[in-house]
GUTIDREN-991899 format. One record per residue (C-alpha): residue number from 1; residue in one letter; x, y, z. Coordinates in steps of 0.02 Angstrom, whole numbers, plus 32768, in hexadecimal, padded with zeros to 4 digits. Layout:
N
{NUM; a; {X; Y; Z}}
...
END
This chain:
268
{1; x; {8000; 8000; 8000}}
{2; x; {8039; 80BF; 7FD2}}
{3; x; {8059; 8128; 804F}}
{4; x; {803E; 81F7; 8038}}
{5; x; {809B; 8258; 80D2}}
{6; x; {8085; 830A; 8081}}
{7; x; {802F; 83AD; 80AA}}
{8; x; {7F96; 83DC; 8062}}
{9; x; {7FE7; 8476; 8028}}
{10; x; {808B; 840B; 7FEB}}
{11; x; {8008; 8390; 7F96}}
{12; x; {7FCF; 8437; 7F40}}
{13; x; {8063; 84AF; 7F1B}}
{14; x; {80A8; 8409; 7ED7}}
{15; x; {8030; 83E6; 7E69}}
{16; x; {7FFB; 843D; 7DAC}}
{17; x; {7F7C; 84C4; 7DAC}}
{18; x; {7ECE; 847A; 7D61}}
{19; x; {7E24; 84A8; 7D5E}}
{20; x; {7DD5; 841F; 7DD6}}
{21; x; {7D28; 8463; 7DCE}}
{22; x; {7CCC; 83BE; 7D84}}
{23; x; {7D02; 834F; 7E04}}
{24; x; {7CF1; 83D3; 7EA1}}
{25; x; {7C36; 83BF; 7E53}}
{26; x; {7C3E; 8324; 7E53}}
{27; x; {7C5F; 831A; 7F10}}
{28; x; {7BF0; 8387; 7F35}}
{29; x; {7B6F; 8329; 7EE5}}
{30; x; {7BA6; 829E; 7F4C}}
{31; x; {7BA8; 8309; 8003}}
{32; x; {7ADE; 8352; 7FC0}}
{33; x; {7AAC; 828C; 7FA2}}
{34; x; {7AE5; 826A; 8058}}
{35; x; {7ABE; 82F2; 80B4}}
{36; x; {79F9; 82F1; 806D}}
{37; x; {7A07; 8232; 80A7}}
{38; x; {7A36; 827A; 816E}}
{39; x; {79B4; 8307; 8149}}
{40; x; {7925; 827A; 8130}}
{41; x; {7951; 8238; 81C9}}
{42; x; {796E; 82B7; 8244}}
{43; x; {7913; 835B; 826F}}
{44; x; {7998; 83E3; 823F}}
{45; x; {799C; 84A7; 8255}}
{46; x; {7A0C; 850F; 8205}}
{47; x; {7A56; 857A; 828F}}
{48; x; {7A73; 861F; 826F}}
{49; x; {7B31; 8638; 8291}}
{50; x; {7B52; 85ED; 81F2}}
{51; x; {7AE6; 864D; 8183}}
{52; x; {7B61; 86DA; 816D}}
{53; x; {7BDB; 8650; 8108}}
{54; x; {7B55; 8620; 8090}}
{55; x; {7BBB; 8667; 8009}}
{56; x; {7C7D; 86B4; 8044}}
{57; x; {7CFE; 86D5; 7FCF}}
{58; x; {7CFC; 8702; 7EFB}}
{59; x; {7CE0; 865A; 7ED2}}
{60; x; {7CE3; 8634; 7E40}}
{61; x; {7D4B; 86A8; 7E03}}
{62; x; {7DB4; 8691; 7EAF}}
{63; x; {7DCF; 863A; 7F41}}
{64; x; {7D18; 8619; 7F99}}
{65; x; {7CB8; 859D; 8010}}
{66; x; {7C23; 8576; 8073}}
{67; x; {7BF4; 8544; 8117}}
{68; x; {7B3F; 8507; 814B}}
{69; x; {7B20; 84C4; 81FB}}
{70; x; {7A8D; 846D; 824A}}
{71; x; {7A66; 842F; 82EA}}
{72; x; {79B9; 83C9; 833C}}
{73; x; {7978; 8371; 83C0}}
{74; x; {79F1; 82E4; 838A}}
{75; x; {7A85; 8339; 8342}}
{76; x; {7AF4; 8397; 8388}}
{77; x; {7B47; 8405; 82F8}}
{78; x; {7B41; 83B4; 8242}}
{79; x; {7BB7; 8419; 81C8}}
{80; x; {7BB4; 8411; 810E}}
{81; x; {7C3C; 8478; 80B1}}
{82; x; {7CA6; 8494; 8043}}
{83; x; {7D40; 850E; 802A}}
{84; x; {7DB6; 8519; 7FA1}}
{85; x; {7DE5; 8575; 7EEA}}
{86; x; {7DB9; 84F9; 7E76}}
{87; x; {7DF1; 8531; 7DDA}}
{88; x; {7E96; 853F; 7E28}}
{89; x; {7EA6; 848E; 7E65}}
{90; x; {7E6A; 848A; 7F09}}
{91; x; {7DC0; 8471; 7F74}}
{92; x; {7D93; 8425; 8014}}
{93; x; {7CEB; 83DD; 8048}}
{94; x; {7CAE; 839C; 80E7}}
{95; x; {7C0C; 8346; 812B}}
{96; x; {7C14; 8314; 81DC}}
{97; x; {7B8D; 82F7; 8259}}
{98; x; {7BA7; 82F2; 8311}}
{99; x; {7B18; 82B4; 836D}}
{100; x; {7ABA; 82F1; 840F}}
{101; x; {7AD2; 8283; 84B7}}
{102; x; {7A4F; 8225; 84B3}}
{103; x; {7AA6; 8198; 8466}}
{104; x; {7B73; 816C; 8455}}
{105; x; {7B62; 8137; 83A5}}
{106; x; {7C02; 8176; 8363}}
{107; x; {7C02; 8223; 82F5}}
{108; x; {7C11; 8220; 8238}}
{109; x; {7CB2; 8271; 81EA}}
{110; x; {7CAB; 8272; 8127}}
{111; x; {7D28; 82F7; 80C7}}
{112; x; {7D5A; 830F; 800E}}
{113; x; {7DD6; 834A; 7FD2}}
{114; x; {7E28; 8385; 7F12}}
{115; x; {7ED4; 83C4; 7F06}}
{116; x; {7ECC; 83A9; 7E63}}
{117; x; {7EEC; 82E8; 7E97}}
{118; x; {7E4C; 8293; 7F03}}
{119; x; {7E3A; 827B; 7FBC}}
{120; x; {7DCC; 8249; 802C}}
{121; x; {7DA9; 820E; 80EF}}
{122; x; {7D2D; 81C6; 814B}}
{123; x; {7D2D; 8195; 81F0}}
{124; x; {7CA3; 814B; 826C}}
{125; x; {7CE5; 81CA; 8300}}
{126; x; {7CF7; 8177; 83B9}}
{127; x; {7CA8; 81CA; 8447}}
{128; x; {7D1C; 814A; 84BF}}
{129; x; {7DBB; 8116; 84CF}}
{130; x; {7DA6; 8075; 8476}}
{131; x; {7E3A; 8022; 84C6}}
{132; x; {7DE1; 8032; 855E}}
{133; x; {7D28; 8014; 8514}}
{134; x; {7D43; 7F6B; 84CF}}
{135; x; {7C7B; 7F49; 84C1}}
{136; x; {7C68; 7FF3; 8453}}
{137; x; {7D06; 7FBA; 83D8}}
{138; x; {7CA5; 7F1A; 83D6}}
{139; x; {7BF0; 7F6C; 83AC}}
{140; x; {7C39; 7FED; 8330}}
{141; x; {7CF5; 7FD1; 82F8}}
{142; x; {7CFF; 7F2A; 82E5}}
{143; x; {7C79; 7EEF; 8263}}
{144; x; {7CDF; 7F6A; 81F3}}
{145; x; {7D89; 7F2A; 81F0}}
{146; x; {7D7D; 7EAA; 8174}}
{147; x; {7D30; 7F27; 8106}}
{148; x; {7DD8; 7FB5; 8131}}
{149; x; {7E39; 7F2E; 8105}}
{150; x; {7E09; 7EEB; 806A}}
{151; x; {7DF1; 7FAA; 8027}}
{152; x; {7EB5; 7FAF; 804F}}
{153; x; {7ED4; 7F0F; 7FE0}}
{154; x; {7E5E; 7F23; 7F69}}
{155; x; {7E7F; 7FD6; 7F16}}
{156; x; {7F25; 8003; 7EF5}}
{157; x; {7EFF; 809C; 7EB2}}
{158; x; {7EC7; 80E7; 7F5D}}
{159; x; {7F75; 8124; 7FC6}}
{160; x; {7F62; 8139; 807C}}
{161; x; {7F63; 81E4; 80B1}}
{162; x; {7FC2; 81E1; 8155}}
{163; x; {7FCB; 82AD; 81A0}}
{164; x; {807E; 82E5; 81D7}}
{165; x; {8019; 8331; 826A}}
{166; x; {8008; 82AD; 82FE}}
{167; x; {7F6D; 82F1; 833F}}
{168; x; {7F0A; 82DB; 82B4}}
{169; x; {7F4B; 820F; 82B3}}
{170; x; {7F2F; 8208; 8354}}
{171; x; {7E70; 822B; 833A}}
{172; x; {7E4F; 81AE; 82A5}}
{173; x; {7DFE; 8113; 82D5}}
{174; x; {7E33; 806C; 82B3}}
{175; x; {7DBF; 8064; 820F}}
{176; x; {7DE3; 8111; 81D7}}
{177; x; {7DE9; 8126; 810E}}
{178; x; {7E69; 81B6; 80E0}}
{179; x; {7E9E; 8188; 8041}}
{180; x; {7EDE; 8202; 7FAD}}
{181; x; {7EAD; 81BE; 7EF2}}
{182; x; {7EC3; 81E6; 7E43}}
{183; x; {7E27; 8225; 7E0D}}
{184; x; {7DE7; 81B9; 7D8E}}
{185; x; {7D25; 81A0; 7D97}}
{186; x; {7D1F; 80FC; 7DBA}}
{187; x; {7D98; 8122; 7E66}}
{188; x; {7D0A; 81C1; 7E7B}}
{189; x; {7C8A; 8139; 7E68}}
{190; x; {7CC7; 80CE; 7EEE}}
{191; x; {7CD8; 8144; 7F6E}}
{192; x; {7C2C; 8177; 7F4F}}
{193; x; {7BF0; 80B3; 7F7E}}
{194; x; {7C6C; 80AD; 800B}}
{195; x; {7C24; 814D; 8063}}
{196; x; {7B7C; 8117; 8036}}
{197; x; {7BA0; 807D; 8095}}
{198; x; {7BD1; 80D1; 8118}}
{199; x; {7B3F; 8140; 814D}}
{200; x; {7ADE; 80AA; 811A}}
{201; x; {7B2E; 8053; 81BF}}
{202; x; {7B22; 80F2; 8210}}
{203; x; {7A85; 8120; 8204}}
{204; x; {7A63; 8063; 8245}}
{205; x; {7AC1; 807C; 82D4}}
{206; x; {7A61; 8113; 82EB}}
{207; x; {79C8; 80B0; 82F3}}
{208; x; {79FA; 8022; 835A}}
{209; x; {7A4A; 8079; 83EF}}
{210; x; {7A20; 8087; 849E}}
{211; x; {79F5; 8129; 84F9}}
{212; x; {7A84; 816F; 8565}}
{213; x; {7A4B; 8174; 862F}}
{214; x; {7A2C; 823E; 8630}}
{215; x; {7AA9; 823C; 86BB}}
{216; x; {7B37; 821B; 863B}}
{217; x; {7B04; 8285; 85B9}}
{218; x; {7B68; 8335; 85EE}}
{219; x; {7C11; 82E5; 85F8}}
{220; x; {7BE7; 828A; 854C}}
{221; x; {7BCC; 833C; 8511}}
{222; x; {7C4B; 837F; 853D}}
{223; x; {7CC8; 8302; 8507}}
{224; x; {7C73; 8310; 846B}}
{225; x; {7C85; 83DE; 8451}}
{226; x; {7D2F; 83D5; 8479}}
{227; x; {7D76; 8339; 840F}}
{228; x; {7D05; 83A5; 8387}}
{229; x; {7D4F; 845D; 83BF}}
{230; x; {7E0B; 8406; 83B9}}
{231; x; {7DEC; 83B9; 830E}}
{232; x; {7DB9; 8451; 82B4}}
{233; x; {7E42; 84C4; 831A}}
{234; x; {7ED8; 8456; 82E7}}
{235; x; {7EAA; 8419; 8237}}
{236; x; {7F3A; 842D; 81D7}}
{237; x; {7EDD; 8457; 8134}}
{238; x; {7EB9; 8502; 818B}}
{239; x; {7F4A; 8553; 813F}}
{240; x; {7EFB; 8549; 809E}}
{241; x; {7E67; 85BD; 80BF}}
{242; x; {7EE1; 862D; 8119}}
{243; x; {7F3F; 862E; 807F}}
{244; x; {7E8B; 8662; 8030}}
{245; x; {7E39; 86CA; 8094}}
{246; x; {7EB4; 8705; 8123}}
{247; x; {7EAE; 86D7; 81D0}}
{248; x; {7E20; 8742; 8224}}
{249; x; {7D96; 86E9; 81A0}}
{250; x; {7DDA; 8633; 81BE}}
{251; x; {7DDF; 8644; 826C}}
{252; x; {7D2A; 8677; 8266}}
{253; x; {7D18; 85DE; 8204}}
{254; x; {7D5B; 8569; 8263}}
{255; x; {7D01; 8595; 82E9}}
{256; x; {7C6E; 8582; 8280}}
{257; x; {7C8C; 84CE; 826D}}
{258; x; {7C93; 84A9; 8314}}
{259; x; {7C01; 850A; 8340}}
{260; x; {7C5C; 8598; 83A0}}
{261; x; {7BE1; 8635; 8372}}
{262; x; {7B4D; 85AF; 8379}}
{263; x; {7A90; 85FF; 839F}}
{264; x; {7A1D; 856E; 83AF}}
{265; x; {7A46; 84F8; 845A}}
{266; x; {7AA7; 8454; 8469}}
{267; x; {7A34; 83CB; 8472}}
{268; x; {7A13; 8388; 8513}}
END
């Protein structure tokens, strides 16, 4: 298996200058078909803190982005966004949901990523230490490894993405997907079935839990809003929308994906 141990921005500066638009679409189409599947199943408002990034930036003819973020009586903060210049190589897309504490079902990470190669991630986020929480690797991690592994042997084309920063390892779980790709449609295509696979389970998961005792649920949250907070803060793909838009505007949207301007109330 390939290994990638580059920078976004090395991945980038090293890379020609396209026009990526038609597969940014493209992943965006696939982000839309997911999200509207989370939408049908879970009462979402769009709270008003991220309104003022419905449209930031000059794209197209520049650098640009978008940030929409929802939250319920079962979810926490769902983001679904995207950041990036495509006609210059580069975009960024994220869909993540982090649920409410009412059940420990663990968050969905999904990001995208052009550069003018393909990327993507997905991850079924812990909200334990699994080392310690051997019946939740069991009920969640486990039915997926034979799946993580044969997507290693089977696809050559896919190189693991490992980040030079040690944080952001550290908070992969063991059936993370981070995988860079040439981006040929039928490697588009498959990541399309894999993440569609993956909120299938997800959602099942969703459906299937238990209720957490009430008397657990404010130290789940707040586990929760700070493994979220720490994520977005130290995400080494920041640099490129400083290297867009400066670093006043991407701190304000940073702390738009973790919900740090939020109006509407944590569920409870």
């Amino acid at each position: 298996m390939k290994e990638t141990l580059q920078h976004v921005e090395q991945m980038l500066d090293e890379s020609p200058v396209v026009d990526v638009t038609e597969t940014f679409e493209q992943m965006r189409g696939i982000l839309a078909r997911l999200k509207a599947r989370i939408e049908a199943k879970f009462v979402l408002t769009r709270d008003p803190s991220s309104e003022q990034f419905d449209s930031y930036g000059t794209y197209p003819d520049g650098p640009g982005g978008r940030i929409e973020a929802y939250t319920g009586p079962e979810v926490d903060w769902m983001v679904h966004s995207w950041l990036g210049n495509p006609t210059a190589s580069f975009a960024n897309l994220h869909l993540t949901v982090w649920l409410g504490p009412q059940i420990d079902v663990p968050h969905l990470g999904i990001a995208l990523l052009v550069w003018p190669e393909g990327w993507f991630y997905t991850d079924a986020i812990p909200r334990v230490n699994l080392t310690e929480d051997g019946d939740y690797y069991d009920r969640y991690y486990a039915p997926l490894d034979a799946d993580w592994l044969r997507f290693k042997e089977e696809h050559p084309d896919f190189t693991w993405f490992t980040s030079r920063a040690g944080f952001i390892r550290a908070g992969l779980s063991p059936v993370a997907h981070c995988y860079s790709f040439p981006r040929a449609q039928d490697n588009i295509d498959l990541v399309a079935k894999l993440l569609d696979d993956r909120v299938d389970r997800w959602l099942t998961w969703v459906d299937e839990a238990e209720p957490v005792p009430e008397e657990r649920r404010p130290a789940l949250a707040a586990t929760d809003l700070a493994i979220r907070r720490n994520i977005a803060d130290r995400d080494p793909a920041n640099v490129m929308g400083v290297r867009f838009f400066g670093e006043e505007l991407t701190g304000k949207l940073v702390r738009a994906l973790w919900g740090g301007d939020r109006v509407l109330p944590r569920p409870s």
